[in-house]
ROVODREN-124329 format. One line per field, with one value per residue (C-alpha): residue in three letters; residue number from 1; x, z, y. Coordinates in steps of 0.5 Angstrom, whole numbers, plus 500, padded with zeros to 3 digits. Example, Ala and Ser with C-alpha at 12.3 -4.5 7.8 and 13.67 -1.06 7.14 Angstrom:
% ROVODREN-124329
res = [ALA	SER]
n = [1	2]
c1 = [525	527]
c3 = [516	514]
c2 = [491	498]
***
This chain:
% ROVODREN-124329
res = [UNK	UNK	UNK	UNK	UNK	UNK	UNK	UNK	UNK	UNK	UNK	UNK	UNK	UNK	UNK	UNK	UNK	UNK	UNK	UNK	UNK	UNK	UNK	UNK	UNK	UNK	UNK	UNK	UNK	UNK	UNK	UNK	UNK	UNK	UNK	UNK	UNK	UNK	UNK	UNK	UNK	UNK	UNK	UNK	UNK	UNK	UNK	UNK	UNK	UNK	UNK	UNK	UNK	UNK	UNK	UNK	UNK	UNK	UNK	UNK	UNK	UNK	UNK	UNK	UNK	UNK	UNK	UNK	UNK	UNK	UNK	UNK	UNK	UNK	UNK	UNK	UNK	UNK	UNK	UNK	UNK	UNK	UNK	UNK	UNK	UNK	UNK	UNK	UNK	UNK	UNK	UNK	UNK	UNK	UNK	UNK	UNK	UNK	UNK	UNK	UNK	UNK	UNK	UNK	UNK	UNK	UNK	UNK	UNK	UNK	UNK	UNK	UNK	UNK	UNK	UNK	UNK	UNK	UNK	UNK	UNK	UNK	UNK	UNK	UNK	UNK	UNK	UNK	UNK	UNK	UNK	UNK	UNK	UNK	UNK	UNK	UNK	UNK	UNK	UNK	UNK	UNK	UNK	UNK	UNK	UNK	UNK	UNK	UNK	UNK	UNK	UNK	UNK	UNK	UNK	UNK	UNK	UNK	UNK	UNK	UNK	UNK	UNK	UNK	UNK	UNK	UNK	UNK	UNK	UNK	UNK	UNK	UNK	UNK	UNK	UNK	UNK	UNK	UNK	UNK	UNK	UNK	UNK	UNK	UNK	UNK	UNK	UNK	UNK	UNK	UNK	UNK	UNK	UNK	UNK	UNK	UNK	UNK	UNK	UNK	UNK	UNK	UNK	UNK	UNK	UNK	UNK	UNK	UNK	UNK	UNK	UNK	UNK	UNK	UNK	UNK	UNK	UNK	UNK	UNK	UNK	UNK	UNK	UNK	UNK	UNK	UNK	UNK	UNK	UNK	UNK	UNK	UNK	UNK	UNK	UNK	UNK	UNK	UNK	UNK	UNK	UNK	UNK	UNK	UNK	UNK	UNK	UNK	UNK	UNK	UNK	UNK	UNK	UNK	UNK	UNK	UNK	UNK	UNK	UNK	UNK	UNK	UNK	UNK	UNK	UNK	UNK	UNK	UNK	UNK	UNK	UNK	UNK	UNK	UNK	UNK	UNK	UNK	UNK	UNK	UNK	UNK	UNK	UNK	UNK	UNK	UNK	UNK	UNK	UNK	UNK	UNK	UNK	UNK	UNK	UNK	UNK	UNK	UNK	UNK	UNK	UNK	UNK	UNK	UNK	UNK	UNK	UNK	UNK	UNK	UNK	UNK	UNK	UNK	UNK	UNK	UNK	UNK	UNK	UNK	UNK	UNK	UNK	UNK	UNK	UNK	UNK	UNK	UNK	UNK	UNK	UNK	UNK	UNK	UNK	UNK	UNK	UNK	UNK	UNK	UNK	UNK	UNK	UNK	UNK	UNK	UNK	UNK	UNK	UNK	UNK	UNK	UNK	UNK	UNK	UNK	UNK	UNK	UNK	UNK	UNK	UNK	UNK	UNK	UNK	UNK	UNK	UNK	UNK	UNK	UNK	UNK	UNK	UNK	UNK	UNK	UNK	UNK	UNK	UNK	UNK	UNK	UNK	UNK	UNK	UNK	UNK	UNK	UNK	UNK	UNK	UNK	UNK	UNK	UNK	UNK	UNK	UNK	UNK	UNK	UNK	UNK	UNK	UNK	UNK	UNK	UNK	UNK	UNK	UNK	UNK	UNK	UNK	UNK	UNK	UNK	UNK	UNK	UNK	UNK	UNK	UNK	UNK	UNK	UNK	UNK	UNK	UNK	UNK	UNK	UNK	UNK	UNK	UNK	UNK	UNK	UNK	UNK	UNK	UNK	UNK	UNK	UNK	UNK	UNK	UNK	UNK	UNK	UNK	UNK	UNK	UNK	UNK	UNK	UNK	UNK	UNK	UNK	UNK	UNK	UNK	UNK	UNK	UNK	UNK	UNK	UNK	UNK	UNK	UNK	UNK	UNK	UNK	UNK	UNK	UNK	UNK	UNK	UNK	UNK	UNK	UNK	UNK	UNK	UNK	UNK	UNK	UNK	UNK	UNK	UNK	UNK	UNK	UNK	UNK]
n = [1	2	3	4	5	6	7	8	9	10	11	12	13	14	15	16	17	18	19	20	21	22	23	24	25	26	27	28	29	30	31	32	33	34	35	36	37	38	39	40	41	42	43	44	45	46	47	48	49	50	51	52	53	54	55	56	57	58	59	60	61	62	63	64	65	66	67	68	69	70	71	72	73	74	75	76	77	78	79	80	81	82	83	84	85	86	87	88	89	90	91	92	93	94	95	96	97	98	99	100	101	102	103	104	105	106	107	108	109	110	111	112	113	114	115	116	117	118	119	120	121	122	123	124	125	126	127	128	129	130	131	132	133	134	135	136	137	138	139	140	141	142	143	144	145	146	147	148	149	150	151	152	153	154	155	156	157	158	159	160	161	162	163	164	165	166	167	168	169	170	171	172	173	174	175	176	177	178	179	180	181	182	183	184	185	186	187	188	189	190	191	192	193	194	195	196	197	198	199	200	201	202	203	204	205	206	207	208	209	210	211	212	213	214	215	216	217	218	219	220	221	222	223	224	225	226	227	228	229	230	231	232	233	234	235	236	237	238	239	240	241	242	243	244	245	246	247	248	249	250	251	252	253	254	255	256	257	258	259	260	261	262	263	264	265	266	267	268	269	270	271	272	273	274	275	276	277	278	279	280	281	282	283	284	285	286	287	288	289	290	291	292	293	294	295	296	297	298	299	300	301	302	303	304	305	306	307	308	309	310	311	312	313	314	315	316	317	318	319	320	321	322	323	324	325	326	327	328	329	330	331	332	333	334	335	336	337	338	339	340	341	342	343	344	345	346	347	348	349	350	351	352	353	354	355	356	357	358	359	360	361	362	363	364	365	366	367	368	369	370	371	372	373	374	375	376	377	378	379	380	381	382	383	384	385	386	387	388	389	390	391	392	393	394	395	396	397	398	399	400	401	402	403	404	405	406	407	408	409	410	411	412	413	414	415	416	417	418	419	420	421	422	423	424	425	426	427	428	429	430	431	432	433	434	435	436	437	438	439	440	441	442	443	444	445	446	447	448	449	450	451	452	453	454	455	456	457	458	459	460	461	462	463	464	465	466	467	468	469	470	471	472	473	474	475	476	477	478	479	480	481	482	483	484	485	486	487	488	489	490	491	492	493	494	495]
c1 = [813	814	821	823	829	835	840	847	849	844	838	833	826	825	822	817	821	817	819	826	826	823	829	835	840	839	839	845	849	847	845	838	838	832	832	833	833	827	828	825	818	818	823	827	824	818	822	825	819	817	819	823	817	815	821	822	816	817	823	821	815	819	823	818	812	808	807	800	801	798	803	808	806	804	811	815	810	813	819	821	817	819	825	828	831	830	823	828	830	837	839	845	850	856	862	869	866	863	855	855	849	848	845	846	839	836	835	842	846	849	846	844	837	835	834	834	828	823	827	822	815	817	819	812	809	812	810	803	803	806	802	808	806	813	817	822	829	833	841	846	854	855	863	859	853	848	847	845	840	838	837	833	828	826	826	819	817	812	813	821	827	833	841	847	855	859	867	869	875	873	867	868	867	859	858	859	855	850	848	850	845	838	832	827	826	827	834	841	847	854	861	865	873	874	874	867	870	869	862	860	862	859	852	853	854	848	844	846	846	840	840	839	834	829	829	828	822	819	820	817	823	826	832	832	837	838	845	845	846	837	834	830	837	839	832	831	838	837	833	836	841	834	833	840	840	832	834	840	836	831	836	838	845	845	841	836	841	847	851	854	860	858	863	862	866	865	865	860	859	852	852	856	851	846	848	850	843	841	845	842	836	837	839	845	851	859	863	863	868	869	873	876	880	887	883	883	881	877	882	886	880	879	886	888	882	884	881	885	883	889	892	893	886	887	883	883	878	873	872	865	869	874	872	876	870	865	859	856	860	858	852	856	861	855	852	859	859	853	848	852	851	855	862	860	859	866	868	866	868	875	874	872	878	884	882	882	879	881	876	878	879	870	869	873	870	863	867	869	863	867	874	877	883	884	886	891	889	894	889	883	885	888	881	877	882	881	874	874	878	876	868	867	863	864	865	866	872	868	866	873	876	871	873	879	879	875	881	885	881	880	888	889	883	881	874	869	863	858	860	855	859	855	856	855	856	855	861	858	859	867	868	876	878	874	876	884	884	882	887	890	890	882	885	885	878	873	869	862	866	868	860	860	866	863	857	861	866	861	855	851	846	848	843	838	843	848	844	840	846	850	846	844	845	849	844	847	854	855	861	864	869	867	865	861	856	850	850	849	843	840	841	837	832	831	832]
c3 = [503	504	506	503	504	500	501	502	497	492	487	491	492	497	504	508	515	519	514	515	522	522	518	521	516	508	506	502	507	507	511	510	508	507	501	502	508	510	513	519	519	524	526	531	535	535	537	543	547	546	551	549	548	543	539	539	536	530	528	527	524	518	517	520	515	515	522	524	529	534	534	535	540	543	542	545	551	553	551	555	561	569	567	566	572	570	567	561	559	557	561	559	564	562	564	562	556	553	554	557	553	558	555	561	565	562	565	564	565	557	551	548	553	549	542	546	550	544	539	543	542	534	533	535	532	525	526	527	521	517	520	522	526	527	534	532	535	537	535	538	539	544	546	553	552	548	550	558	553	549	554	559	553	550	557	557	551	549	541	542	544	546	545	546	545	548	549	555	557	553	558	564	571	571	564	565	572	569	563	566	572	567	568	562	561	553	555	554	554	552	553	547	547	542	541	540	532	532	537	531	525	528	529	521	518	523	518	512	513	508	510	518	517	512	518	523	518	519	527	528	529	525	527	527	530	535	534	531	525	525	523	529	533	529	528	535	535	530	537	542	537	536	543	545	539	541	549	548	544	550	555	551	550	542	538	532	526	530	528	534	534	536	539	539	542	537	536	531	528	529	534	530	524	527	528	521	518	524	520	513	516	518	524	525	525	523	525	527	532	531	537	538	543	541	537	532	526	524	527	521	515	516	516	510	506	508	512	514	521	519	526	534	537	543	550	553	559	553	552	548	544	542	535	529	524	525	522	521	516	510	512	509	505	501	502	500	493	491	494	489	492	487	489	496	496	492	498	503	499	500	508	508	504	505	511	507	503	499	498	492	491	490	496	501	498	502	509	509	515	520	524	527	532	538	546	548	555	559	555	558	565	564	562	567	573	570	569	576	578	575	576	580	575	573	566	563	560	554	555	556	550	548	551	550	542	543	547	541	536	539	540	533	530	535	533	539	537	542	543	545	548	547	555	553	560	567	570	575	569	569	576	577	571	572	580	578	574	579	584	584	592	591	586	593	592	591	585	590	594	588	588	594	594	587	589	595	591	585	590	585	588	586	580	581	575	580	585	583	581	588	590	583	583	576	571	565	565	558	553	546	541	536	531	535	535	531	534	541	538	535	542	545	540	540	533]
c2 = [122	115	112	105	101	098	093	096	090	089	093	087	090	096	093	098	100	094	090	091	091	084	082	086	084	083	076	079	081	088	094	096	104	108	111	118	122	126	133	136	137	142	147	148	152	148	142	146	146	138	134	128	123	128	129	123	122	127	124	117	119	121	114	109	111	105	106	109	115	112	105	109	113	108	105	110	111	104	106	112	112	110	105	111	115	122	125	128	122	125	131	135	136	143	140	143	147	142	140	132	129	124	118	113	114	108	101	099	105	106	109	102	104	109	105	098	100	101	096	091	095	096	089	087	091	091	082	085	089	084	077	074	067	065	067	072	070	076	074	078	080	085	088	090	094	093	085	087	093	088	082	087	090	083	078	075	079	074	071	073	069	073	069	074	071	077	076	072	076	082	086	090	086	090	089	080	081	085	079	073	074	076	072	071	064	066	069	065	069	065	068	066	064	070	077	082	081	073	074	079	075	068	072	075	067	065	070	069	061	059	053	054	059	054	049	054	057	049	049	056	061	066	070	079	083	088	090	097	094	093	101	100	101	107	111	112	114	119	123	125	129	134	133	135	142	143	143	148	152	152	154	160	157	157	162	158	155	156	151	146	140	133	129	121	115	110	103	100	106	107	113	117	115	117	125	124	122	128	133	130	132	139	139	145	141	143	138	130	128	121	120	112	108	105	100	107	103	109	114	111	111	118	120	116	113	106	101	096	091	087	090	088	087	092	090	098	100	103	095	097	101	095	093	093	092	098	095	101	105	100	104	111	108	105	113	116	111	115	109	104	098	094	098	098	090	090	094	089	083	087	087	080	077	081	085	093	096	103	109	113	122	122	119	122	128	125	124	133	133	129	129	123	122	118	117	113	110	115	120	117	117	123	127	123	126	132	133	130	136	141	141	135	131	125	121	114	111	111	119	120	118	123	129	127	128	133	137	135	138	145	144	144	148	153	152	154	153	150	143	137	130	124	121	114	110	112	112	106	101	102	103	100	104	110	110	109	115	119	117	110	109	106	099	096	096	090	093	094	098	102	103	105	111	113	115	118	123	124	126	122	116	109	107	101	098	096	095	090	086	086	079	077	070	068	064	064	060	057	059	056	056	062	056	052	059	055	050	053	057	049	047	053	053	046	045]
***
């Protein structure tokens, strides 16, 4: 059956699924949503013998149905194949009780790479299907990791131009390293004065500037996305939720249609999403941990019904996860209204102008599969050192704020259903602050000699991420003033 796609915000015609990935955002400021959910074609235990790429290929099959078989395959072959360190793609590792779902064995060491590797292939060939001439112009804010995933995805991909704004003072030293110094003659990265919430409110008025997009129509250009805001972010996000069951059912380590907890450090909200749409799907989930930094916006809405980012904007060593608007929840909260796209834009129109907005009885009814809590710093750093401990193994800032949460809901509800964490960075990203947690005598360190001790206590070889970053001489060196964005895009674009 068919999956079409709606705007959050307006009854505007459905788009096909190429259409909506070449647009990225709707011309009315909303989220494209498919339609309904499909449910699982396969079963469980079919699922269990498939390697990723084949998983993979039977979710995405189901939301991206204007795709042939033979595109698509063709798109995740390129996706998923030797940029990735290990044939698995994203391995599960058991630590403290939990399964580590590592999803940092991409070209850039953060789950980003599990849909930025194929963004690229589903962007160009849903151009293809839909005879666009323009050159497509990838506009992005990132708090870290996505720009690094994205820049890499579409550096020299012919027909497109890539342009990321991140935080200056807002990433980790690796996360700046590593996007300041990509090549690709059709890449610019520009360090705002602001934070990730000024970078991603910049790109969205870009988006939704009538005037800008008809001028870039006549010269040539038109702007997507591949924030996790575009569906052809979340689909393939979708993936490695089924592969994580379907390993765990492989491995004996459940029985099929036991039900497992899965444990998000969430920032946008598209990861977290995207196990939700997995549970829709029929994948055996009880409960989503949404575990947040002391950033805990959504901490908060699950507690209370309110969201409100009228508050003190925190710098934490979970950067990716420093955000206080979580773009990706109008996505539910548009699902949880009964797919109203009249009160889900009042209720961004609320966000927009007064900075909250109130959810009433009906819809908290909708968030009954979710539980939110947060870790402070010291919580963090605490759960690193003691994992480390423990088993050897070591997380993420982000990961730990996880298993952090994830510590906190077994204290209060005893549940001991198996439990997969998404370990969303490879702790050689946040080098310092995972390093200083484990013991604070390594401060004294230069962050690649962090590298090095690293990989020395972890027994774990550097990734070729860092290492080609040691010497890697800075190319892109411009900042600007979050309202100067537009005018930094015309600059690049020639326009």
């Amino acid at each position: 059956m068919e999956v079409l796609y709606n705007s959050t915000r307006s009854n505007s015609q459905p788009l096909k699924a190429s259409q909506a990935i070449l647009k990225g955002l709707s011309e009315d400021g909303g989220l494209f949503v498919p339609d309904h959910i499909p449910a699982l074609d396969k079963s469980l235990s079919e699922l269990s013998k498939m390697s990723y790429q084949e998983v993979a290929y039977e979710v995405m099959k189901l939301f991206l149905t204007d795709f042939t078989e033979e595109e698509l395959k063709n798109c995740i072959a390129r996706a998923y194949d030797s940029k990735f360190d290990t044939t698995v793609i994203a391995p599960l590792a058991e630590a403290e009780g939990a399964y580590f779902l590592e999803l940092f064995h991409g070209p850039t060491i953060a789950f980003k790479d599990m849909a930025l590797s194929i963004l690229p292939h589903l962007l160009i060939t849903s151009a293809r299907k839909n005879q666009i001439k323009n050159e497509i112009v990838i506009l992005t804010a990132t708090s870290g990791d996505t720009g690094k995933a994205a820049l890499a995805g579409f550096a020299n991909v012919e027909g497109t131009r890539i342009i990321v704004f991140y935080p200056k003072n807002g990433v980790s030293p690796i996360q700046e390293k590593q996007m300041v110094t990509q090549k690709g003659a059709n890449t610019l990265v520009v360090g705002i004065h602001g934070n990730f919430d000024d970078a991603q409110t910049g790109v969205k008025n870009i988006f939704s500037d009538k005037e800008l997009a008809k001028e870039m129509d006549e010269k040539g250009f038109q702007f997507s996305s591949a924030n996790s805001i575009n569906v052809g972010r979340l689909v393939p996000q979708i993936c490695y939720y089924v592969y994580a069951y379907a390993k765990l059912l492989a491995e004996g380590r459940i029985t099929e249609g036991e039900k497992i907890n899965v444990v998000v450090p969430t920032g946008n909200f598209g990861n977290i999403l995207a196990a939700f749409y997995a549970n829709n799907m029929g994948l055996p989930i009880a409960k989503l941990i949404c575990a947040s930094n002391e950033n805990k916006v959504l901490f908060d809405f699950f507690s209370t019904g309110t969201y409100d980012r009228n508050r003190e904007f925190m710098l934490t060593s979970s950067p990716s996860m420093d955000i206080l608007i979580s773009s990706n929840l109008e996505r539910l909260i548009y699902r949880i209204a009964g797919n109203d796209a009249k009160k889900n834009q009042e209720l961004m129109a609320a966000l927009s102008g007064q900075g909250k907005y109130v959810i009433d009885e009906k819809m908290k009814e909708g968030l009954a599969d979710f539980y939110g809590n947060y870790a402070s710093e010291e919580e963090t750093a605490a759960v690193i050192k003691k994992i480390y401990e423990d088993c050897g193994y070591v997380i993420d800032t982000h990961t730990a704020v996880a298993a952090a949460v994830y510590e906190k809901y077994q204290a209060e509800t005893k549940d001991a259903a198996k439990t997969v964490i998404a370990s969303t960075a490879s702790p050689f990203k946040f080098t310092r602050s995972v390093m200083n947690a484990i013991d604070v005598k390594y401060d004294s360190m230069t962050d690649f000699e962090l590298v090095d001790e690293l990989s020395k206590i972890a027994n774990v070889k550097v990734p070729n991420a860092i290492e080609e970053i040691r010497t890697a001489p800075v190319v892109h060196d411009k900042q600007c003033d979050a309202d100067e964005m537009k005018n930094v895009v015309r600059e690049f674009l020639g326009i």
